[in-house]
C-alpha positions, -999 to 999 in steps of 0.1 A, spaced: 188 752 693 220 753 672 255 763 677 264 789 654 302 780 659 300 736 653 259 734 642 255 709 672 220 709 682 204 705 715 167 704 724 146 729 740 112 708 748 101 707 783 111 668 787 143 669 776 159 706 784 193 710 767 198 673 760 218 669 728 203 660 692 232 660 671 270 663 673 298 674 669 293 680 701 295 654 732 281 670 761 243 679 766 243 719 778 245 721 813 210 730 832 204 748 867 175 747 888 153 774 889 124 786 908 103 817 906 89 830 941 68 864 944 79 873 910 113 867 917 136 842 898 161 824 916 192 801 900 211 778 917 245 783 908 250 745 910 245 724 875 222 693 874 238 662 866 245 654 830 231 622 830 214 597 860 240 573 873 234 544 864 226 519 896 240 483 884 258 469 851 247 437 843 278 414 835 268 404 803 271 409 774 304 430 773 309 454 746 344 467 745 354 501 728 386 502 713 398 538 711 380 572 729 385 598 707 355 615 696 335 584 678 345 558 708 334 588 732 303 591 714 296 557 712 299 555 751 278 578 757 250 564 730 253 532 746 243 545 782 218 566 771 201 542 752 196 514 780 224 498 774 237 482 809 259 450 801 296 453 806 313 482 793 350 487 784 371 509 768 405 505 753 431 536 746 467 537 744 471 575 752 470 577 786 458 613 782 430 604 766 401 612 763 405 643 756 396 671 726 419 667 705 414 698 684 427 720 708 460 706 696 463 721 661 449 756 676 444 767 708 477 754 721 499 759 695 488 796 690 493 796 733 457 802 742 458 773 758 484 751 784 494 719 765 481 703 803 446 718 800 433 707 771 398 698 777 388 662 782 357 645 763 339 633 790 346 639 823 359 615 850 327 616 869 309 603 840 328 568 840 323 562 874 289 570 873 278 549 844 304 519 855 324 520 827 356 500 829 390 517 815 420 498 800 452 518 793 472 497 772 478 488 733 465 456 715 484 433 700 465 406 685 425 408 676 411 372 674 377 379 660 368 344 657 371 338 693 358 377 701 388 380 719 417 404 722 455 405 735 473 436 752 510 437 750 512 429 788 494 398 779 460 399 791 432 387 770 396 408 769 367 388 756 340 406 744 303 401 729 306 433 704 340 453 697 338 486 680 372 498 665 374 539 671 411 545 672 413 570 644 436 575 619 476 580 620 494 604 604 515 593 577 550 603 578 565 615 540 584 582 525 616 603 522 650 602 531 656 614 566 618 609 577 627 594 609 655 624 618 653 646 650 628 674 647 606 659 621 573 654 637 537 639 631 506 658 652 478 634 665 483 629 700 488 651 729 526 641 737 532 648 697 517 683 703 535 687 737 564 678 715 559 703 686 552 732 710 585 727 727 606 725 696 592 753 677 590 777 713 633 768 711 639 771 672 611 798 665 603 784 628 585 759 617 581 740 582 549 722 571 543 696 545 512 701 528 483 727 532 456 703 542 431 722 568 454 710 598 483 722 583 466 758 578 451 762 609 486 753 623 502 775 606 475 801 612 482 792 651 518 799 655 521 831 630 500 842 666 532 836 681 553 852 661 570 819 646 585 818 604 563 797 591 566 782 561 543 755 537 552 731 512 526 713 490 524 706 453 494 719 455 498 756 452 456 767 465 450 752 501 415 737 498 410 739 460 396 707 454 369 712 483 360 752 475 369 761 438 400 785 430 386 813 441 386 805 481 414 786 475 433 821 463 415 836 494 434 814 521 466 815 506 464 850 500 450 855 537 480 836 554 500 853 533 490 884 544 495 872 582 534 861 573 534 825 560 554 816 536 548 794 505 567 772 488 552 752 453 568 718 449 574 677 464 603 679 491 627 654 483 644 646 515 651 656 547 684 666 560 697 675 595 725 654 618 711 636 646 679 609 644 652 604 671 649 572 689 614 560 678 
């Protein structure tokens, strides 16, 4: 069975009912029990468990995940289900996390969705259950000779295997005034928690480039009434992965829902007070 919205796919066999084939998807669909008696079919509105606990991690060998965004959450779960039941730790600096992150660029901003209930990856339940150690903290030195690594509070985690999952960081523009009050980068939760606040007090919004984030942004917040407005050099939002034709399509589209476009590099940014970052 596929999703017609994200094309995961989850089985439908008699052995493994609902269990999940492919992603993006993280989450097996959730099963009830049912019976039939006299013709009659009952349901319990209860769910069965995801997965079965498991009864005893062995101490070694430790494998430590280093970031739980939708890979390191993956991998987690891959590892569990797969027999694995050495040591397992994961590693994030967010102490939101994990959590879905594209709710950030769209349910939330177009206010569908409370910044505080975006949806987490996995649920708590399923760390206990599988004995899965968490570590809210950042890294500061990787030794991979010694399989070792150093948080900033200074405690060391020594591990068999290490997979690095932490993603990718925004870039900020290298212009003047980058770093200024009001400029912002969206990733994490506390930058979309951020973003939401400033643009519900100014009611405008101006984004550099037309990348699919940036659209669906800007798609978002026209919802809400807000100017919006998009710079890039690139005049056709996804050109170069649809042809000219769609990419006349989107632009046209959000044009036709209020956003405005502008065709050029910025050069700088101006305004009178900078953050403290």
């Amino acid at each position: 069975m596929v999703c017609p919205w994200h094309k995961s796919v989850f089985a439908i066999t008699e052995s493994r009912p609902g269990s999940l084939l492919e992603p993006p998807s993280l989450r097996a669909l959730k099963r009830f029990p049912v019976k039939v008696e006299q013709d009659a079919v009952w349901i319990d509105p209860q769910p069965l468990d995801e997965a079965t606990p498991l009864q005893a991690a062995d101490k070694q060998p430790t494998y430590v995940v280093l970031g739980t965004g939708a890979g390191g959450s993956a991998a987690i779960k891959a590892l569990r289900e797969n027999g694995f039941t050495g040591r397992l730790v994961v590693v994030e600096r967010e102490k939101q996390a994990p959590y879905d992150r594209t709710a950030l660029s769209k349910f939330v901003p177009q206010g569908d969705m409370d910044i505080h209930d975006v949806p987490s990856l996995l649920p708590e339940s399923y760390y206990q259950q599988q004995q899965i150690e968490r570590i809210n903290g950042n890294v500061e030195e990787l030794d991979n000779q010694r399989h070792r690594l150093r948080l900033e509070d200074g405690k060391t985690l020594s591990y068999d295997r290490l997979l690095l999952a932490t993603g990718a960081t925004p870039p900020r523009p290298d212009l003047p005034g980058k770093a200024l009050r009001g400029v912002e980068v969206l990733r994490s939760w506390e930058q979309a928690a951020t973003l939401v606040a400033t643009v519900e007090r100014e009611h405008r919004l101006v984004i550099i480039g037309n990348s699919f984030i940036g659209m669906e942004v800007a798609a978002a917040l026209r919802k809400q009434a807000i100017e919006v407005t998009v710079v890039s050099p690139h005049p056709l939002p996804f050109e170069k992965q649809f042809g000219t034709e769609l990419g006349r399509f989107f632009r046209r589209r959000h044009q036709e829902k209020g956003v405005t476009f502008v065709d050029g590099d910025p050069a700088a940014f101006e305004g009178e007070k900078a953050s403290a970052r």
